[in-house]
MIDODO-208830 format. One line per 2 residues: for each residue x, y, z of C-alpha. Coordinates in pm, 1 decimal. Each point is the difference from the previous one (the first is absolute). Layout:
BEGIN
X:Y:Z ~ ...
This chain:
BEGIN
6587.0:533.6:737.0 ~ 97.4:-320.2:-238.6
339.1:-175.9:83.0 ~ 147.5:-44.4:-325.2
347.9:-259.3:49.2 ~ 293.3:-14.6:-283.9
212.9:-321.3:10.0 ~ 250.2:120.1:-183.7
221.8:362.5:-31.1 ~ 131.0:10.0:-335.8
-86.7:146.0:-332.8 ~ -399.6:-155.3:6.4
-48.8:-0.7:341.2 ~ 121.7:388.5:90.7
-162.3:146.7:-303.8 ~ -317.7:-183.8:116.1
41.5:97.8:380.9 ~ 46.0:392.7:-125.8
-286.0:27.3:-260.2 ~ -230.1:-123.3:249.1
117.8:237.0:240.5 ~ 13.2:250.3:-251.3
-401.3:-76.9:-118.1 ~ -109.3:-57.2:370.6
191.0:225.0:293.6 ~ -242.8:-241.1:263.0
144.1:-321.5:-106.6 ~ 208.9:-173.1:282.2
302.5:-147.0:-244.8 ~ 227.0:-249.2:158.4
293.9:-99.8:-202.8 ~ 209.0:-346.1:85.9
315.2:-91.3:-118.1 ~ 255.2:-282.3:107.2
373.0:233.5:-150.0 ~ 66.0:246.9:183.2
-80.8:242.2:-293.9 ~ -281.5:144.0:-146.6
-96.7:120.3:-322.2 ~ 401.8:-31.2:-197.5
98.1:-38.4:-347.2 ~ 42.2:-337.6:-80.6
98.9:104.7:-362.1 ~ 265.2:221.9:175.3
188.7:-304.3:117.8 ~ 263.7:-42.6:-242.7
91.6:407.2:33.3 ~ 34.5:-59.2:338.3
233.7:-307.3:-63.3 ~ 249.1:211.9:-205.1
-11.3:263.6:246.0 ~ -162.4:274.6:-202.2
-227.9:33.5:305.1 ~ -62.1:-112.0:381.2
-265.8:-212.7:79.2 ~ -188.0:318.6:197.0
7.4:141.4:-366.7 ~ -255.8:-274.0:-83.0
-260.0:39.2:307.5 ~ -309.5:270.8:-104.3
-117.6:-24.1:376.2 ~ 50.7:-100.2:324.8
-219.0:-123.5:227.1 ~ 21.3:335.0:172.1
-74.9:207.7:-293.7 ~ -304.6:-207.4:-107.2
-126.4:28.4:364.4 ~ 64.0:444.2:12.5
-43.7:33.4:-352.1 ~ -309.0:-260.0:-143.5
-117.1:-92.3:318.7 ~ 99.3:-380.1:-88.6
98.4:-225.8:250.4 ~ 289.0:-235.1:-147.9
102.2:-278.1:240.3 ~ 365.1:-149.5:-85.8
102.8:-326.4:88.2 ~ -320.4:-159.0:11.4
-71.6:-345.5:-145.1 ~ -362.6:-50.3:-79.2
-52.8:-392.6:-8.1 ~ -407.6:-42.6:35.3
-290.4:178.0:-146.3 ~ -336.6:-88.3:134.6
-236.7:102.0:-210.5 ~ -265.1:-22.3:145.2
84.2:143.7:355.0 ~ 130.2:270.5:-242.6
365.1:-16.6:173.1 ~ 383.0:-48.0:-79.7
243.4:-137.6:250.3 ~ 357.7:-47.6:-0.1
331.6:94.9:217.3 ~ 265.6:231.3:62.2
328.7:-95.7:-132.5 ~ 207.5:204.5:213.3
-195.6:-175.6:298.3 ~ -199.4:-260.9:-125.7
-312.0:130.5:207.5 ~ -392.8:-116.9:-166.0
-126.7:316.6:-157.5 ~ -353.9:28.2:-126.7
-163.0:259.9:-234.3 ~ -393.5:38.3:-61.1
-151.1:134.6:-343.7 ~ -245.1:77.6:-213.5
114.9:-19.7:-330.8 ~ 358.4:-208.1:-91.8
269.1:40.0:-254.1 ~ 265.6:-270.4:-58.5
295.5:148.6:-142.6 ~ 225.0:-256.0:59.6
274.5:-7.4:-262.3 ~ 183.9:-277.3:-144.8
288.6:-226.7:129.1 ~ 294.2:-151.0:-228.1
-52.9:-311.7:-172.9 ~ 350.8:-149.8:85.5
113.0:-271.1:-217.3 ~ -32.7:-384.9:126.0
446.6:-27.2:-8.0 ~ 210.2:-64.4:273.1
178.8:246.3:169.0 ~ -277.7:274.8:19.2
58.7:44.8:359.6 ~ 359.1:85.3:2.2
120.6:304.8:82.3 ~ 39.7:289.9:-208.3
-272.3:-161.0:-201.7 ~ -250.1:285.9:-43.5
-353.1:102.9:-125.1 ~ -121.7:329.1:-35.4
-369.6:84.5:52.5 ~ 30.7:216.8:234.1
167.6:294.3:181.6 ~ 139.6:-202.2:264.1
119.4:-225.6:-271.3 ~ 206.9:292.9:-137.4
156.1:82.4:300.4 ~ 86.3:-342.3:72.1
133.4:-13.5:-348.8 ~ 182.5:309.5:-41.3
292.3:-45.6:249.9 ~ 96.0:-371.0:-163.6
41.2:147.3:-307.3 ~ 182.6:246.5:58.2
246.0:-234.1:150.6 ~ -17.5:-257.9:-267.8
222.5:-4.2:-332.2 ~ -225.8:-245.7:-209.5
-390.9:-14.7:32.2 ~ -205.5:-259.9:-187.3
-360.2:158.1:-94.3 ~ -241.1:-322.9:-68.8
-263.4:93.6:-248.7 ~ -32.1:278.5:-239.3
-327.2:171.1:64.4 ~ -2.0:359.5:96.0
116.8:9.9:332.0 ~ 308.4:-232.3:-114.6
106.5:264.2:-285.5 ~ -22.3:334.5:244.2
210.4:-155.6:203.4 ~ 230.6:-149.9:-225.8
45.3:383.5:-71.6 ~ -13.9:152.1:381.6
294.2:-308.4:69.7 ~ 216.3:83.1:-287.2
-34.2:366.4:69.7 ~ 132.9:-95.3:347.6
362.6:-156.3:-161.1 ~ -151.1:-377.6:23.6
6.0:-276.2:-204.6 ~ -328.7:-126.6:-119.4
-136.5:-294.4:-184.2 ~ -366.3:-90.6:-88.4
-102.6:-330.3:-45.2 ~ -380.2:-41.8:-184.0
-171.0:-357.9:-17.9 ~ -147.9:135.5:-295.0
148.4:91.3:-370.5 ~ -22.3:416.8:68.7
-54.7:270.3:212.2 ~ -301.1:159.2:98.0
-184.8:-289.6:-96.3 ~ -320.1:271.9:-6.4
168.8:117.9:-286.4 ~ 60.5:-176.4:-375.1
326.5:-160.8:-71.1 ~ 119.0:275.5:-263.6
-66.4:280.9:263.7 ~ 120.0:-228.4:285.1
342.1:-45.2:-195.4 ~ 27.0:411.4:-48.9
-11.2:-7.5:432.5 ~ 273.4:-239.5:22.1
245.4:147.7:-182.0 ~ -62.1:284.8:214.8
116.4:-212.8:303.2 ~ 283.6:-138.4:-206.3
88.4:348.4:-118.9 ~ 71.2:85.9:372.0
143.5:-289.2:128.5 ~ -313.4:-234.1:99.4
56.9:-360.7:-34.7 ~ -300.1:-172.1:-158.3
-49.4:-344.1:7.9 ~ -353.9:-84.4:-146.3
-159.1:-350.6:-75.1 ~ 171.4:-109.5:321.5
-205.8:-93.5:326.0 ~ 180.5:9.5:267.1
71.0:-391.2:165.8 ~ 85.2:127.5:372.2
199.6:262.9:203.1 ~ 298.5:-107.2:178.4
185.4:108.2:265.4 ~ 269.6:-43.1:285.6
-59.2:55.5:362.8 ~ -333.4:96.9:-43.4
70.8:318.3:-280.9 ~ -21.8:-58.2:-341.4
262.0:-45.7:-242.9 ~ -121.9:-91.8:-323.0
-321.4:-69.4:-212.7 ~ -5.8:-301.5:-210.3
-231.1:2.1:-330.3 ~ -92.0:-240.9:-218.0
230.6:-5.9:-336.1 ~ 275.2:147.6:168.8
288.5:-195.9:141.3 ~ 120.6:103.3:333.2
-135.2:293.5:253.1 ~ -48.0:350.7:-67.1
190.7:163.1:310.2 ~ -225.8:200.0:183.0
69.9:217.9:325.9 ~ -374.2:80.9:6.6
-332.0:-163.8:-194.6 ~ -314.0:235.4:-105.6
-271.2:-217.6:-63.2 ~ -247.3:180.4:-258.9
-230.9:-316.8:-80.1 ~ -335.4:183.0:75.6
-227.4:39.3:250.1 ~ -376.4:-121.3:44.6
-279.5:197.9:217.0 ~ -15.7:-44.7:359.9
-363.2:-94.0:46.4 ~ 41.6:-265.3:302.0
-196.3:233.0:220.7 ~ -292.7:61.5:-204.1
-21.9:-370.6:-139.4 ~ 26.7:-92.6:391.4
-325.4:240.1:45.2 ~ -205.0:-146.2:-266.4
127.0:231.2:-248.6 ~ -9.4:-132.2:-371.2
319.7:-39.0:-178.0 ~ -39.1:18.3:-396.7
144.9:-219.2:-254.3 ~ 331.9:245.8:-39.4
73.3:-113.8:383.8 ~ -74.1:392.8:57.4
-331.9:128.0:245.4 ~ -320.4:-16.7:-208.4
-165.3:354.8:-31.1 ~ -232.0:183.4:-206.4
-3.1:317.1:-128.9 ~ -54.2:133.8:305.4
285.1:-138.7:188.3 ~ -243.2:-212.0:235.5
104.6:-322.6:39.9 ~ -285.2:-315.1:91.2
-29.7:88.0:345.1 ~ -235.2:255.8:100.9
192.9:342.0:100.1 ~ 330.3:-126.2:-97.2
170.4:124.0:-257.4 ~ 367.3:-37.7:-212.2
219.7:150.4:-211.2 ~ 395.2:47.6:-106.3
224.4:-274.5:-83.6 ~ -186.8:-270.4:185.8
-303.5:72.0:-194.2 ~ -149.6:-76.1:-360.3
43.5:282.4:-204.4 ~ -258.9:-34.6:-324.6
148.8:-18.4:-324.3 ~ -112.5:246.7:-276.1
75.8:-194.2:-267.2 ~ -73.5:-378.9:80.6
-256.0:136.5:197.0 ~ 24.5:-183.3:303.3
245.7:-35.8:308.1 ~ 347.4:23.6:31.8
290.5:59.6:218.4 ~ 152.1:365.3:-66.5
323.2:26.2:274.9 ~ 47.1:362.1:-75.5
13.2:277.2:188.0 ~ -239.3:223.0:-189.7
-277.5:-261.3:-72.1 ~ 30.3:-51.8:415.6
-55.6:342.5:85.2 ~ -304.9:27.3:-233.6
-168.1:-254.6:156.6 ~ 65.8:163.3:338.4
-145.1:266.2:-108.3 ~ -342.5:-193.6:-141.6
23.9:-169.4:338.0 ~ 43.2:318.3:233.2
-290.0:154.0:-160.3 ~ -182.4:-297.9:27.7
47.5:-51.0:391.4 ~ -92.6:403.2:31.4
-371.8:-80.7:-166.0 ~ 31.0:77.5:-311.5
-42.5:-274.0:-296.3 ~ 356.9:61.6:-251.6
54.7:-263.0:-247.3 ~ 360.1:-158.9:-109.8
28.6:83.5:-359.2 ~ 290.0:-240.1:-41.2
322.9:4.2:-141.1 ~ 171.6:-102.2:-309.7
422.3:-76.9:163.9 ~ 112.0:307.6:-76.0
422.8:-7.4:144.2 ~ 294.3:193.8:-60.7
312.7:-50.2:160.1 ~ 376.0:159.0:-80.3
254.2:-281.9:-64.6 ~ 390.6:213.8:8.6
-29.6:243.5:-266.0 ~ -321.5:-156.9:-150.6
-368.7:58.9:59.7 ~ -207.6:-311.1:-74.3
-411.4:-23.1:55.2 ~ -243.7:-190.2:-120.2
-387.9:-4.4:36.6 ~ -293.6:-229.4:-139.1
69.7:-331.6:-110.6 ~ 348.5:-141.4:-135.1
-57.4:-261.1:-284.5 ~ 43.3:-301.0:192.5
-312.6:160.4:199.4 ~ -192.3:54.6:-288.0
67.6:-329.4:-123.2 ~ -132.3:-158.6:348.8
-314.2:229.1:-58.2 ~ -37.2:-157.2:-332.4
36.2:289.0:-190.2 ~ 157.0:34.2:-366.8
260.2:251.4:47.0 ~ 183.1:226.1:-227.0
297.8:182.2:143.2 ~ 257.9:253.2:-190.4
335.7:130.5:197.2 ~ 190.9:314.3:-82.9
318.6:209.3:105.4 ~ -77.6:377.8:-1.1
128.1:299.4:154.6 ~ -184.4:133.7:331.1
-9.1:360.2:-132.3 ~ 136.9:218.1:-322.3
287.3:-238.8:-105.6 ~ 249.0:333.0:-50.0
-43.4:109.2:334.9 ~ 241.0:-28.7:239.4
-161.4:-208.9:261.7 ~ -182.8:-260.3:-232.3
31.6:-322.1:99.1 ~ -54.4:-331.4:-169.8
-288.1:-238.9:128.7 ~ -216.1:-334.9:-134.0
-408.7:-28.4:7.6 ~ -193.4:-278.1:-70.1
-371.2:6.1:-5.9 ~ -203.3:-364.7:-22.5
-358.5:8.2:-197.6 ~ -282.5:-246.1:13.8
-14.3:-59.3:-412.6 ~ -400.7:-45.5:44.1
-80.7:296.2:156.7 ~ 268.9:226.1:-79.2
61.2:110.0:377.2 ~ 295.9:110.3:148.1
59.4:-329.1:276.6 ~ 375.5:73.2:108.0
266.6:208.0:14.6 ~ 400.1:-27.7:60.9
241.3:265.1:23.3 ~ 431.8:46.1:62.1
192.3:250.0:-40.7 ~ 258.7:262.3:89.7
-279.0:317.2:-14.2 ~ -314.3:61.5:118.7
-215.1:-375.9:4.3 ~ -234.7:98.9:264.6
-167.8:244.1:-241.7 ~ -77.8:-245.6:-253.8
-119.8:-274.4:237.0 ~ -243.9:217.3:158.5
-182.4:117.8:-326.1 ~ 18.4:-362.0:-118.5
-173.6:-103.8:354.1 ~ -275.3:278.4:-15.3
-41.4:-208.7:-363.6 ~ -37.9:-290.2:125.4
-253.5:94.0:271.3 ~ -169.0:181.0:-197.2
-67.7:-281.7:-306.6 ~ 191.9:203.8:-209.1
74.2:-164.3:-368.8 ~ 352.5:44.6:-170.2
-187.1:234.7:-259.0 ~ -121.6:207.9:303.0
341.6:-7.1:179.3 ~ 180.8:89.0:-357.0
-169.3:314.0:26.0 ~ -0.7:127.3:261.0
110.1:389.7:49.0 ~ 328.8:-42.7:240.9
188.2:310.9:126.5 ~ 316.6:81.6:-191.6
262.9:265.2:21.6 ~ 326.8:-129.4:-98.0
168.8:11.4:395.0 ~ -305.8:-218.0:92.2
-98.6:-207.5:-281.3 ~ 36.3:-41.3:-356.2
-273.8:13.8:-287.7 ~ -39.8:-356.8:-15.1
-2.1:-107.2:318.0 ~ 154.6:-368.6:33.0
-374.4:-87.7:161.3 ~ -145.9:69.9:-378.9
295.7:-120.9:-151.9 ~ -103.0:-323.8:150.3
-341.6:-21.4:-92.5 ~ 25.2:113.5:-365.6
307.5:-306.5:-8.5 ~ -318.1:-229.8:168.7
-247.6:152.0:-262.4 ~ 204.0:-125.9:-239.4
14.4:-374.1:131.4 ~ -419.7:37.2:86.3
């Protein structure tokens, strides 16, 4: 009977623990995790900030249920701090008691996550100073805001915006400073500026091209953010820090593990990583890049559960291959959906290609009936080959449609001539006879 160990019980390492089991009912699957909680929706956060729902809303499984139902054993509180390879062991402790603990195996998986990249400012450690990466983050979180009047969100990514909305929803003042001169810097500046007058439309203060100098405080609890260009403090009650995160990988570069260029685990397509019978995958793990066909760093939710997929079937016997992924990312910003997938054109640009872009405002569906709604595309072409390389998309309707047909585009190689004819559903409650997707490539056709 193989041992098969999980460090890790999120999105890549629970998908990977229950496709094994579900390929292999002899396997012996040990799942360790140092929260208290086991497979949870990290994208579920912000919902659970505003109160839409409770944090048991977000767990799939308990320990219990993985034991009676998938015959998975999930171990809680357990911090795995050594692998040794080749005694084919991992060893760590007990929070709640700090007792040695020791597990055997025959095959590995390192699903170890990511921790926040907090910036280098003082005043990081004060309280009501928060990240969220976590569940036990949000809980932390949750009751400080609810008690504040005036929260300071630093950075603009997409954690920083869906809270901006889950905080205003909750009555609170909000303001969002960004180093950098936009939003969603994954994004171009014209769509970027669309998102932000979202947040200004409800309320959001945005301050962009301001870093933030240090966060100050009295008697240990912050007060105030200071930020470079801006006299004075920002008063804060509370401080979200959304400045990124970067893989957790100190336990596999500990166990001779290699670490790739991005800083994430090297892997191939198989998920194995250098060392014999250990394997990776999720956010602490290279994720390979369709289009600049080679490694990159993917911290999404969907990209992490396909590798933990690859990976389970992997440690079950088989041999599964990671197609890779292409960014593909939609999140809901107040009233707006925004999403984006392939390269922006500051990506293209770093990949040296010549890019073409066109941008249009369209109606999601028949424009006379009653629940059309108003929304921007933007599709980015390599001018050499003609391929679709990127797509943006904001709107009030329905974005998510036309960033997954431009995605299957882009994996698939498609060219703007290919995408501009493609046969799309319509019926006038759905869609309209130009869909804004071909709008967008027959305004890029004409730029080509």
């Amino acid at each position: 009977m193989d041992r098969i160990v999980v460090v890790g019980g999120n999105a890549a390492g629970m998908t990977a623990a229950s496709r094994a089991r579900r390929l292999d009912p002899r396997l012996r699957i040990t799942v360790l995790e140092k929260s208290p909680t086991v497979s949870y929706s990290t994208c579920g956060i912000p919902y659970f900030v505003a109160g839409d729902v409770e944090a048991d809303d977000l767990i799939a499984f308990t320990p219990a249920r993985l034991r009676n139902e998938r015959d998975i054993e999930a171990r809680t509180r357990v911090a795995i701090d050594t692998v040794l390879p080749s005694r084919r062991r991992v060893e760590g402790a007990r929070l709640d008691t700090g007792e040695r603990v020791g597990w055997g195996y025959d095959r590995l998986l390192l699903a170890t996550g990511v921790k926040p990249r907090l910036p280098e400012i003082p005043g990081t450690d004060l309280e009501n100073v928060f990240s969220v990466t976590t569940l036990e983050d949000a809980v932390r979180l949750r009751p400080a805001v609810e008690a504040a009047e005036r929260v300071v969100i630093v950075g603009a990514g997409y954690v920083g915006l869906e809270m901006a909305e889950s905080l205003r929803r909750l009555g609170k003042g909000v303001t969002i400073f960004e180093a950098r001169n936009q939003v969603m810097p994954s994004m171009d500046a014209d769509m970027a500026r669309i998102v932000e007058y979202e947040l200004e439309r409800h309320g959001v203060g945005v301050r962009t091209s301001s870093p933030v100098d240090a966060l100050i405080g009295g008697d240990g609890r912050v007060t105030g953010v200071k930020s470079r260009g801006h006299p004075g403090a920002a008063p804060a009650d509370a401080v979200l820090l959304d400045t990124g995160v970067v893989p957790n990988t100190a336990l596999a570069g500990a166990a001779g593990v290699r670490i790739g260029a991005t800083g994430a685990i090297a892997v191939n397509e198989y998920m194995e990583t250098n060392v014999p019978g250990v394997y990776a995958a999720g956010n602490c793990a290279e994720a390979f890049c369709i289009q600049r066909r080679r490694p990159v760093i993917h911290y999404v939710g969907t990209v992490a559960a396909k590798q933990g997929r690859v990976a389970g079937e992997n440690l079950a016997g088989r041999r599964s291959r990671f197609a890779g992924a292409v960014g593909t990312t939609v999140l809901k910003v107040f009233d707006m959906a925004v999403g984006r997938t392939g390269l922006c054109s500051n990506e293209a640009a770093a990949e040296r290609i010549r890019a073409v872009s066109a941008r249009i405002e369209a109606q999601d569906r028949a424009a006379y009936y009653p629940t059309a709604r108003r929304i921007w595309v933007k599709l980015i072409a390599d001018a050499d080959s003609r391929r679709v390389v990127g797509a943006q998309s904001a709107g009030y309707g329905d974005v998510a449609k036309r960033i997954d047909v431009a995605a299957a585009a882009i994996t698939s190689g498609l060219t703007v001539d290919a995408l501009s004819q493609l046969d799309l559903g319509y019926t006038p409650p759905y869609g309209s006879l130009w869909d804004p997707l071909l709008v967008a490539s027959q305004a890029l056709l004409r730029k080509l």
